[in-house]
N, C-alpha and C positions, 0 to 999 in steps of 0.2 A: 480496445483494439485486440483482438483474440490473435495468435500467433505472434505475438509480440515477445522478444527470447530478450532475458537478461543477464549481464556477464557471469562467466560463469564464478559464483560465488556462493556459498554454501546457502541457502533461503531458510530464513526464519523460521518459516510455518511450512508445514507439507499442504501440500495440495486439496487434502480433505478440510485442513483447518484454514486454510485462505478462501477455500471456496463456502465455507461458514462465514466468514468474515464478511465476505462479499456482499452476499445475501441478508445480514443481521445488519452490515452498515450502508445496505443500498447503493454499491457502489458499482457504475457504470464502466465495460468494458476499459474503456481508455484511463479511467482513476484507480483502476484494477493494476493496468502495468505502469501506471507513478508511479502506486504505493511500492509495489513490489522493487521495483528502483530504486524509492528512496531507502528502504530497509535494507539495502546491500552496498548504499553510503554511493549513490551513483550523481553526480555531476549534473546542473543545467543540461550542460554541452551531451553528457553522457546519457541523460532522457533521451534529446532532440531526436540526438543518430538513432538510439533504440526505437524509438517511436515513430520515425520519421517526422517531424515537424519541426517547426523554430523553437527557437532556444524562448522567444516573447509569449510564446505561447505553451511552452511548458512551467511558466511562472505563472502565466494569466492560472492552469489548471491547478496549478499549487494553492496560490493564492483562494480560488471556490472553496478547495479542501478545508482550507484553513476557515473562511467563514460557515462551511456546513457543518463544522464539528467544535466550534469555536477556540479555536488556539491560535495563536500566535507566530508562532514560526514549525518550521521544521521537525523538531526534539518535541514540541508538542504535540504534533502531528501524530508521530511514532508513537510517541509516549501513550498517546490518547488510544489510537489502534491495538498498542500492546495492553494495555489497561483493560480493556473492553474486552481483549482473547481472556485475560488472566480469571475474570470475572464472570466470563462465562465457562472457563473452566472449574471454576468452585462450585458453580452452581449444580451444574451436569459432570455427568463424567467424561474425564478429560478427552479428549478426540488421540492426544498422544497414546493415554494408555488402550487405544484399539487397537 
C-alpha cells in the first residue's frame, strides 16, 4: 500500500536503503508498510488504523512474512531484515556512507 504514513518515529533505514530492501527481499507494497511498522515497535491494533484493515488480517500478513523468510515470530522477523541490510552492507558499500 504506497502512501501508507507511519507514526512519527525516528525509521531505521532511510529511504534509499528500505527501498534496496524491498527490492533484494521482494517485498510487496502492503509487506513494505508492515515491515516498516513493525521496525518502529507498532501494535496489531496500530497496523490495522495505519493500513486500514483488520487487526486478523494484519496477523494473517505477519504470519506469510514469517513463513517466506522462515522465522518464528516477530524479533525474528526484524532480526532476519536487519541481518540481511548488515550483510549486504559488508559486501557493497554502505548505502549510509552515500
Amino acid at each position: 500500500m504506497q502512501g501508507v504514513t507511519v507514526p512519527n518515529r525516528e525509521e531505521i533505514f532511510s529511504e534509499a536503503e528500505m527501498g534496496r530492501l524491498v527490492e533484494e527481499l521482494s517485498l510487496s507494497p502492503q509487506q513494505t508498510a508492515l515491515v516498516r511498522c513493525l521496525f518502529v515497535g507498532c501494535s496489531d491494533k496500530q497496523i490495522a488504523n495505519q493500513m486500514q484493515i483488520h487487526i486478523p488480517t494484519v496477523r494473517t500478513h505477519i504470519t506469510r512474512l514469517f513463513r517466506k523468510f522462515d522465522v518464528d515470530d516477530r524479533e525474528g522477523l526484524i532480526l532476519h531484515i536487519f541481518h540481511h541490510f548488515r550483510t549486504g552492507c559488508r559486501e557493497v558499500s554502505c548505502p549510509r556512507k552515500q
